[in-house]
C-alpha positions in Angstrom: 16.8 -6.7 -13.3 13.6 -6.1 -12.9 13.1 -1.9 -13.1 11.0 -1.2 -10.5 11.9 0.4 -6.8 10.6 -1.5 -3.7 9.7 1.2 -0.6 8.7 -0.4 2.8 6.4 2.1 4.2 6.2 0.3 7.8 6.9 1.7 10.7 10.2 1.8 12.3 10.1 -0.9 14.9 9.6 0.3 18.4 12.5 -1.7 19.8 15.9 0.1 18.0 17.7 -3.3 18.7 16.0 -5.1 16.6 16.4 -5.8 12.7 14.8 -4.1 10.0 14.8 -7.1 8.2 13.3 -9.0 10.9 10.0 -6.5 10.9 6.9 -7.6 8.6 7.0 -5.0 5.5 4.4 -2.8 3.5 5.7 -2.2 0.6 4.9 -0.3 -2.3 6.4 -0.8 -5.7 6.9 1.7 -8.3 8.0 1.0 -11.8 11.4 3.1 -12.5 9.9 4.5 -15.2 7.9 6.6 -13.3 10.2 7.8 -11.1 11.3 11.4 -12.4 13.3 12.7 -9.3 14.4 11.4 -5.9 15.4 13.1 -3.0 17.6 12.0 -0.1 16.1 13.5 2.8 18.6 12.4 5.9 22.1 10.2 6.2 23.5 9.0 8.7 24.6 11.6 11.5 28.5 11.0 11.1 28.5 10.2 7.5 29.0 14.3 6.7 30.7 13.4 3.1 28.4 10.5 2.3 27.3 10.0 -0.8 24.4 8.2 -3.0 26.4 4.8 -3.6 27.4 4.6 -0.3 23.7 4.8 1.3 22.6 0.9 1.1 19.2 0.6 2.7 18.9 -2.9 4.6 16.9 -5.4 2.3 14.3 -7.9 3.8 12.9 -10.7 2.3 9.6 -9.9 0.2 6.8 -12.0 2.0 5.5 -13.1 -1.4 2.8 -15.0 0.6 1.2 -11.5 2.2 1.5 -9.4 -1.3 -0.9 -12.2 -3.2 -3.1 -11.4 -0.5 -3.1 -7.9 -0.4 -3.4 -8.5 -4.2 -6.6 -10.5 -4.1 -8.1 -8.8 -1.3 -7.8 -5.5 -3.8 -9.1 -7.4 -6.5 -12.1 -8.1 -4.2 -12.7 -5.0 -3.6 -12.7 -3.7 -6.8 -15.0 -6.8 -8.2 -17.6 -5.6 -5.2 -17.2 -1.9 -5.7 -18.4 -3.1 -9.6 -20.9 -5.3 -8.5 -22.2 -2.5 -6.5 -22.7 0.2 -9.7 -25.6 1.0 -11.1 -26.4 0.3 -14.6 -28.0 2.8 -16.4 -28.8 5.0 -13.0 -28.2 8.6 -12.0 -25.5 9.9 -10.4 -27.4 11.0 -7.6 -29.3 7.7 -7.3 -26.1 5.6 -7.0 -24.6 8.0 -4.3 -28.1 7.3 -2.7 -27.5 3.5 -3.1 -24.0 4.0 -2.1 -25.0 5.9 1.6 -27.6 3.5 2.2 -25.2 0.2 2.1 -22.8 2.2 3.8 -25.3 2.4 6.9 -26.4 -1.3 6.2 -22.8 -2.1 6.6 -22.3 0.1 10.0 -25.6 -1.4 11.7 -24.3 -4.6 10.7 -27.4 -5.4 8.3 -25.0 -6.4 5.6 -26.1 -7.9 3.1 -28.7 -5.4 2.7 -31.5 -5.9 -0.3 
């Protein structure tokens, strides 16, 4: 048991014949913990007297391969944005900073110095 709640935020796929579980996945997981309250916003259409145990949602298989991934990309990210701060500047002069590799970036000029 592992206490956490795994939402796929994907689309719905365009073709209703085909297989949830056959669809790529972007999912989002959320420790239990910090779930407070849940609401069940539709059932099925002839499933009047349905109730919470009986809604399964289709499980796929997690595509471990694409979440490390996502994870290092992130991690990236996060390494850059910190490589990109100021030490010991302004507030003003880092949003400065900031704008102007922003526009190196959109010009293409990256890396900008």
């Amino acid at each position: 048991m592992l206490n956490v709640v795994a939402i796929n935020t994907a689309p719905a796929p365009p073709n209703p014949s085909s297989t949830l579980s056959n669809q790529p996945g972007d999912y989002h997981i959320i420790p239990i913990k910090h779930i407070s309250t849940f609401e069940i916003l539709s059932l099925e259409p002839n499933s009047a007297k349905q109730t919470i145990s009986a809604v399964q949602p289709p499980v796929a298989a997690v595509d471990i391969k694409k979440l490390r991934e996502r994870e290092e990309a992130k991690i990236r990210q996060l390494r850059d944005q910190e490589a990109n701060k100021g030490k010991g500047v302004t507030r003003e002069a880092q949003q400065i900073y900031d704008a102007l590799k922003r526009m190196c970036v959109s010009i293409h000029l990256y890396p900008c110095a």
